[in-house]
N, C-alpha and C positions, 0 to 999 in steps of 0.2 A: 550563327548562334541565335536561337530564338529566345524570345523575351529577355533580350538586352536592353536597359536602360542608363540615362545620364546615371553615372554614379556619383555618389556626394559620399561616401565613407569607403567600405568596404564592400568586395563582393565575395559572396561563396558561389564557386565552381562546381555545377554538380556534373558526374559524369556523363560524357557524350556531348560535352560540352554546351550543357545547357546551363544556362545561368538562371539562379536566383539571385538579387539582390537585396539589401538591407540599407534601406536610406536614411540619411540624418541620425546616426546611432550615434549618441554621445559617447568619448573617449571610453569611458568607465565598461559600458559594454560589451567592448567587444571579446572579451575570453567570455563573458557567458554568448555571447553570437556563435559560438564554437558550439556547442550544445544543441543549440537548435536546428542545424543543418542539416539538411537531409545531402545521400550520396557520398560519395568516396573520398573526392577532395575536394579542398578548402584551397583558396585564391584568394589572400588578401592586396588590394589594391587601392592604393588611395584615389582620390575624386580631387584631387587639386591641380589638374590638369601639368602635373609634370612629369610621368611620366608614360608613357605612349600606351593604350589599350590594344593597339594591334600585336604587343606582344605578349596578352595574355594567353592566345593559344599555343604560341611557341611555350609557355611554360608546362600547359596542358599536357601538351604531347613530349615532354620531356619527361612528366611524372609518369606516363601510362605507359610510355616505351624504353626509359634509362632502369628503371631496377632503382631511382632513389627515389625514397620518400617524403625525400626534404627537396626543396627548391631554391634557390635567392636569387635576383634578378639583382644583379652589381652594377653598380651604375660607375665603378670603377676602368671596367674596359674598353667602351664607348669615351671615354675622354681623352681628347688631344691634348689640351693645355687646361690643366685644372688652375691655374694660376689666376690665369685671362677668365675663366670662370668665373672661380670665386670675387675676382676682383668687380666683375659687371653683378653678380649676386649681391653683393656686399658696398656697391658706390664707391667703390675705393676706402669703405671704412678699415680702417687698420687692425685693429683690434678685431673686430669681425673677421675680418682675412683670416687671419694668425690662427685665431681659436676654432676657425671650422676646418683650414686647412689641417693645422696638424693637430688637432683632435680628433678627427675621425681616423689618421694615422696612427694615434693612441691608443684608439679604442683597438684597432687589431692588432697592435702589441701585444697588448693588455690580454686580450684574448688569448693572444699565443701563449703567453707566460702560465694565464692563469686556468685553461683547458689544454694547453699542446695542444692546438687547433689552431689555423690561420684562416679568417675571412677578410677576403679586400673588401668589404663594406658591412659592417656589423649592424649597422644602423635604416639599412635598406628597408623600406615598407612595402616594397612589392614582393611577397614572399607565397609559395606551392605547398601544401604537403598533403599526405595522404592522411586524410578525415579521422581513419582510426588513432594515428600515432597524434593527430596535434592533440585531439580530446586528454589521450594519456598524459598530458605535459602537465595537465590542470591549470591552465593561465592563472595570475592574478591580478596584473600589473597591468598598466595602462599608460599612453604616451609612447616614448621613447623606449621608457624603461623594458615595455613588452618588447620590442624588437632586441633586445638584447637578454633580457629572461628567457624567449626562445632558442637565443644562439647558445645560453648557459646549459639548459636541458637536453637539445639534443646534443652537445656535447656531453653532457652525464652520461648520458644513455649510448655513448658510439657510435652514435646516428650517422652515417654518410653523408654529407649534401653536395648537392652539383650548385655549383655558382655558374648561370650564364646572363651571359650582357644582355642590359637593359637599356632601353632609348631612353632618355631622360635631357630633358629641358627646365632647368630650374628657373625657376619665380625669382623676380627682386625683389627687397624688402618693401618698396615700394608697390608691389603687385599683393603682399600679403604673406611673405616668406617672415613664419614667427619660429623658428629652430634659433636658439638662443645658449649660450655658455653655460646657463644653469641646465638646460635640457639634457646636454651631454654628460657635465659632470654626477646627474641622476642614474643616466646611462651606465656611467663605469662606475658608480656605485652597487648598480642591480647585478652586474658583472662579478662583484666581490661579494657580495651576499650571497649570489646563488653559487659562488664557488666554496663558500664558509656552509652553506647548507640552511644559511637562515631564511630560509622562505614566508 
Protein backbone atom coordinates (compact mmCIF):
# COMPACT_ATOMS: atom_id res chain seq x y z
CA UNK A 1 0.00 0.00 0.00
CA UNK A 2 1.49 3.31 -0.79
CA UNK A 3 1.33 6.26 1.51
CA UNK A 4 0.69 4.44 4.50
CA UNK A 5 1.15 6.17 7.74
CA UNK A 6 1.35 5.60 11.69
CA UNK A 7 -2.31 5.97 12.25
CA UNK A 8 -3.70 8.01 15.24
CA UNK A 9 -7.62 7.95 14.32
CA UNK A 10 -9.13 6.65 11.48
CA UNK A 11 -8.26 5.74 7.96
CA UNK A 12 -10.33 5.98 4.70
CA UNK A 13 -9.41 3.30 2.21
CA UNK A 14 -9.39 4.38 -1.09
CA UNK A 15 -9.70 2.02 -3.82
CA UNK A 16 -6.84 -0.18 -5.19
CA UNK A 17 -5.87 0.05 -2.09
CA UNK A 18 -4.31 3.14 -1.62
CA UNK A 19 -4.72 4.79 1.66
CA UNK A 20 -5.41 8.33 2.60
CA UNK A 21 -5.27 8.99 6.03
CA UNK A 22 -6.84 11.58 8.52
CA UNK A 23 -4.78 12.13 11.76
CA UNK A 24 -5.61 13.33 15.12
CA UNK A 25 -9.41 14.01 14.08
CA UNK A 26 -11.06 14.64 17.26
CA UNK A 27 -14.18 12.20 18.08
CA UNK A 28 -16.72 14.78 16.87
CA UNK A 29 -15.50 14.33 13.28
CA UNK A 30 -15.50 11.77 12.21
CA UNK A 31 -19.12 11.27 10.26
CA UNK A 32 -18.32 14.64 8.68
CA UNK A 33 -14.57 12.54 7.60
CA UNK A 34 -17.17 10.64 5.57
CA UNK A 35 -17.79 13.56 3.41
CA UNK A 36 -14.57 14.42 2.48
CA UNK A 37 -13.16 11.06 1.11
CA UNK A 38 -12.40 10.60 -2.06
CA UNK A 39 -12.96 6.69 -3.79
CA UNK A 40 -15.14 3.91 -3.18
CA UNK A 41 -14.57 2.64 0.32
CA UNK A 42 -14.16 3.78 3.71
CA UNK A 43 -12.06 1.76 6.37
CA UNK A 44 -12.41 2.93 9.57
CA UNK A 45 -9.67 1.78 11.93
CA UNK A 46 -8.55 2.81 15.19
CA UNK A 47 -4.82 3.95 15.92
CA UNK A 48 -4.62 2.34 19.49
CA UNK A 49 -2.63 -0.19 18.51
CA UNK A 50 -5.13 -2.92 19.37
CA UNK A 51 -6.18 -4.18 16.73
CA UNK A 52 -3.82 -5.64 13.96
CA UNK A 53 -3.25 -3.39 10.52
CA UNK A 54 -2.39 -6.45 8.46
CA UNK A 55 -5.95 -7.05 8.43
CA UNK A 56 -6.98 -4.15 6.72
CA UNK A 57 -6.61 -5.63 3.30
CA UNK A 58 -8.31 -8.72 4.17
CA UNK A 59 -11.20 -6.41 4.74
CA UNK A 60 -10.49 -4.62 1.34
CA UNK A 61 -10.70 -7.52 -0.56
CA UNK A 62 -13.68 -8.88 1.19
CA UNK A 63 -15.59 -5.59 0.13
CA UNK A 64 -14.35 -5.58 -3.63
CA UNK A 65 -14.90 -9.37 -4.01
CA UNK A 66 -17.98 -10.68 -1.47
CA UNK A 67 -21.05 -8.51 -3.16
CA UNK A 68 -21.26 -6.80 0.66
CA UNK A 69 -21.12 -3.36 1.37
CA UNK A 70 -20.98 -3.42 4.74
CA UNK A 71 -18.00 -4.99 6.62
CA UNK A 72 -17.23 -5.76 10.56
CA UNK A 73 -14.10 -7.05 11.75
CA UNK A 74 -15.42 -9.17 15.20
CA UNK A 75 -13.07 -9.41 17.36
CA UNK A 76 -15.43 -12.07 18.63
CA UNK A 77 -14.08 -15.24 16.70
CA UNK A 78 -10.38 -14.77 17.39
CA UNK A 79 -11.03 -15.41 21.07
CA UNK A 80 -10.19 -18.46 23.12
CA UNK A 81 -10.99 -17.55 26.61
CA UNK A 82 -12.62 -14.08 26.83
CA UNK A 83 -12.72 -14.57 30.49
CA UNK A 84 -8.76 -14.82 30.88
CA UNK A 85 -9.08 -11.82 28.84
CA UNK A 86 -11.17 -9.56 30.27
CA UNK A 87 -9.80 -10.51 33.43
CA UNK A 88 -5.77 -9.36 32.31
CA UNK A 89 -7.92 -6.21 30.67
CA UNK A 90 -9.63 -5.27 33.68
CA UNK A 91 -6.71 -6.25 36.74
CA UNK A 92 -9.11 -8.59 38.04
CA UNK A 93 -11.47 -5.47 38.61
CA UNK A 94 -14.87 -7.11 39.20
CA UNK A 95 -17.14 -4.86 38.38
CA UNK A 96 -15.13 -4.07 35.17
CA UNK A 97 -15.22 -7.92 34.41
CA UNK A 98 -19.05 -8.19 34.67
CA UNK A 99 -19.98 -5.05 32.74
CA UNK A 100 -17.78 -5.45 29.74
CA UNK A 101 -18.29 -9.03 29.65
CA UNK A 102 -21.85 -9.23 29.63
CA UNK A 103 -22.51 -5.92 28.14
CA UNK A 104 -21.30 -6.40 25.00
CA UNK A 105 -23.48 -9.73 25.19
CA UNK A 106 -26.26 -7.27 25.77
CA UNK A 107 -25.55 -5.18 23.26
CA UNK A 108 -26.16 -8.05 20.61
CA UNK A 109 -29.38 -9.06 22.25
CA UNK A 110 -30.48 -5.90 22.18
CA UNK A 111 -29.75 -5.80 18.65
CA UNK A 112 -31.48 -8.83 17.88
CA UNK A 113 -34.63 -7.93 19.67
CA UNK A 114 -34.63 -4.53 18.50
CA UNK A 115 -33.60 -4.99 14.51
CA UNK A 116 -34.06 -9.07 14.10
CA UNK A 117 -30.50 -8.78 13.31
CA UNK A 118 -27.52 -10.57 15.27
CA UNK A 119 -23.90 -9.12 15.47
CA UNK A 120 -21.33 -10.87 17.68
CA UNK A 121 -19.74 -7.63 18.25
CA UNK A 122 -21.71 -4.39 17.82
CA UNK A 123 -19.27 -2.33 19.27
CA UNK A 124 -16.36 -3.25 17.00
CA UNK A 125 -14.37 -0.06 15.59
CA UNK A 126 -12.77 -1.68 12.83
CA UNK A 127 -15.57 -1.48 10.35
CA UNK A 128 -15.52 -1.55 5.73
CA UNK A 129 -18.17 -0.08 3.65
CA UNK A 130 -18.72 1.08 0.40
CA UNK A 131 -18.20 5.13 0.33
CA UNK A 132 -21.57 5.52 -1.34
CA UNK A 133 -23.95 3.60 1.16
CA UNK A 134 -21.90 4.82 4.45
CA UNK A 135 -22.39 8.84 3.20
CA UNK A 136 -26.17 7.71 2.81
CA UNK A 137 -26.48 6.75 6.53
CA UNK A 138 -25.71 10.54 7.40
CA UNK A 139 -23.59 10.00 10.72
CA UNK A 140 -24.19 11.96 13.54
CA UNK A 141 -22.96 10.47 16.59
CA UNK A 142 -19.60 10.13 17.84
CA UNK A 143 -17.77 7.67 20.24
CA UNK A 144 -19.26 4.56 20.92
CA UNK A 145 -22.48 5.60 20.16
CA UNK A 146 -21.48 5.76 16.24
CA UNK A 147 -20.54 2.18 16.19
CA UNK A 148 -23.83 1.25 17.03
CA UNK A 149 -25.82 4.18 15.00
CA UNK A 150 -24.15 2.36 12.17
CA UNK A 151 -25.23 -1.09 13.11
CA UNK A 152 -29.06 0.73 13.59
CA UNK A 153 -29.05 2.17 9.88
CA UNK A 154 -27.81 -0.41 8.08
CA UNK A 155 -30.09 -2.52 9.72
CA UNK A 156 -32.92 0.03 8.62
CA UNK A 157 -32.03 -0.17 5.40
CA UNK A 158 -31.54 -4.34 5.06
CA UNK A 159 -28.08 -3.86 4.47
CA UNK A 160 -26.31 -7.39 4.36
CA UNK A 161 -22.88 -7.36 6.30
CA UNK A 162 -20.36 -10.01 6.42
CA UNK A 163 -18.72 -10.32 9.89
CA UNK A 164 -15.10 -11.50 9.51
CA UNK A 165 -12.32 -12.06 12.41
CA UNK A 166 -10.26 -9.66 13.39
CA UNK A 167 -6.75 -9.97 15.27
CA UNK A 168 -7.25 -7.91 18.19
CA UNK A 169 -5.02 -7.49 21.30
CA UNK A 170 -6.53 -5.49 23.85
CA UNK A 171 -4.92 -2.54 26.08
CA UNK A 172 -4.96 -2.69 29.91
CA UNK A 173 -6.40 -0.05 31.68
CA UNK A 174 -3.16 0.57 32.78
CA UNK A 175 -1.97 0.98 29.03
CA UNK A 176 -4.92 3.56 28.42
CA UNK A 177 -7.99 1.13 27.83
CA UNK A 178 -10.84 4.12 28.69
CA UNK A 179 -14.19 2.02 27.42
CA UNK A 180 -16.27 2.50 30.54
CA UNK A 181 -20.03 1.37 31.74
CA UNK A 182 -21.31 4.65 30.91
CA UNK A 183 -19.86 4.21 27.29
CA UNK A 184 -21.92 1.27 26.73
CA UNK A 185 -24.97 2.18 28.32
CA UNK A 186 -24.87 5.36 25.63
CA UNK A 187 -24.33 2.65 23.29
CA UNK A 188 -27.76 0.77 23.96
CA UNK A 189 -29.17 3.88 24.09
CA UNK A 190 -28.25 5.15 20.50
CA UNK A 191 -29.59 1.51 19.71
CA UNK A 192 -33.22 2.42 21.12
CA UNK A 193 -33.19 5.78 19.54
CA UNK A 194 -32.39 4.90 16.29
CA UNK A 195 -34.79 1.94 16.49
CA UNK A 196 -37.72 4.74 17.81
CA UNK A 197 -36.69 6.80 14.82
CA UNK A 198 -35.42 9.58 16.89
CA UNK A 199 -32.35 10.76 15.24
Amino acid sequence: MRGRRRLDDHVVVRSKLAIRSFVRLPPALRPKLVGHARGNLIVFFPGDAEYSVEDIPGMVAALMGSGFRAVIGTRAVKCTNLSRSLRHVYNNNWILYVTSKYGGMLLSIATLLLYNRYFSDVLSSFKGYDAQLLRALNLESSGLDLETEIVAKLSHRQEYVMEMPANFKPRTRQQGKKTSAMDGLRALGALVRFRLGKH
